[in-house]
C-alpha positions as CSV (number, residue, x, y, z in Angstrom):
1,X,65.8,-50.4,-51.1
2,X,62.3,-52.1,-51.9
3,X,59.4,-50.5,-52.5
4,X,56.0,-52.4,-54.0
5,X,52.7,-51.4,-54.3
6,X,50.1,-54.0,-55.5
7,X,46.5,-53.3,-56.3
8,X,43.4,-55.7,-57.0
9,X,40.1,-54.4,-57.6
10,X,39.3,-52.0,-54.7
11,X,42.2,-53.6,-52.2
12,X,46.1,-52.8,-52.1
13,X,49.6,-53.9,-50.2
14,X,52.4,-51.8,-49.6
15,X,55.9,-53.4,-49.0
16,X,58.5,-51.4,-48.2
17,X,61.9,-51.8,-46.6
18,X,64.3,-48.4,-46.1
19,X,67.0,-47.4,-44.9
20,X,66.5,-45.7,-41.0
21,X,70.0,-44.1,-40.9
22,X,72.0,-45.2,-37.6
23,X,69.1,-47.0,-36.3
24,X,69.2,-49.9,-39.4
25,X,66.1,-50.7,-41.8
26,X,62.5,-50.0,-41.5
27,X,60.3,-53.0,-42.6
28,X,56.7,-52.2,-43.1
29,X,53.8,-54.0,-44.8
30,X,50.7,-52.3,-45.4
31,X,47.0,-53.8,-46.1
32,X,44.5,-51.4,-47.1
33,X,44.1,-49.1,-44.5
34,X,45.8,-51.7,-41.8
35,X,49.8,-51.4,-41.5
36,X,50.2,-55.2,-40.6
37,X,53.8,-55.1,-40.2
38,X,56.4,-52.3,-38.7
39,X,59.5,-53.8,-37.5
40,X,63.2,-51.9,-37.0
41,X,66.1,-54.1,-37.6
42,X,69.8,-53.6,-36.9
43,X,71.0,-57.4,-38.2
44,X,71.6,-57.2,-41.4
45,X,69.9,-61.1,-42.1
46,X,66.7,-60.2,-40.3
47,X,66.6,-57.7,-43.3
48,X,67.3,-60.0,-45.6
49,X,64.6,-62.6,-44.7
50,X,62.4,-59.6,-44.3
51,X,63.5,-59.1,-48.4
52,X,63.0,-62.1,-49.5
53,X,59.5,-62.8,-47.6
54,X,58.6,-59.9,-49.7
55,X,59.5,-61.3,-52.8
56,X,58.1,-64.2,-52.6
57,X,54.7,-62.8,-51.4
58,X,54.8,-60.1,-54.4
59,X,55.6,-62.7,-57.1
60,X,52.8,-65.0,-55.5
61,X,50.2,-62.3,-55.7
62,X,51.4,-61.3,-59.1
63,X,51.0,-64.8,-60.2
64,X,47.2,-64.4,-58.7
65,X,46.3,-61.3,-60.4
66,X,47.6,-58.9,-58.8
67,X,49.0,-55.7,-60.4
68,X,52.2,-53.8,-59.5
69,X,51.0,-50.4,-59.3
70,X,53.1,-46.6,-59.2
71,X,53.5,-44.8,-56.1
72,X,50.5,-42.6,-55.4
């Protein structure tokens, strides 16, 4: 559903938001080596305010220099 991977110089984030079946959407946010958010929702708008924090963070780092990278 979203999936971002964003690198700058030795450092990287990892947004990600899927689908968890019966149990609703996974919401995870990973810095480096540190997973800084891991959250399970089952309301629909939680997700979307999850979503669109995401956004707004990636096109903020983008707009900093940050590079949208490929999956590993």
């Amino acid at each position: 559903m979203f999936d971002k991977r964003l690198r700058r110089a030795e450092h990287f984030r990892h947004y990600s938001i899927t689908s968890a079946e019966e149990w609703g959407w996974e919401v995870r946010l990973q810095e480096d080596d540190a997973l800084r958010r891991y959250d399970h929702y089952q309301d629909w708008h939680r997700v979307e305010r999850a979503l669109a924090l995401f956004e707004r963070e990636v096109k903020e780092l983008t707009a900093r220099g940050w590079q949208i990278t490929h999956s590993n």
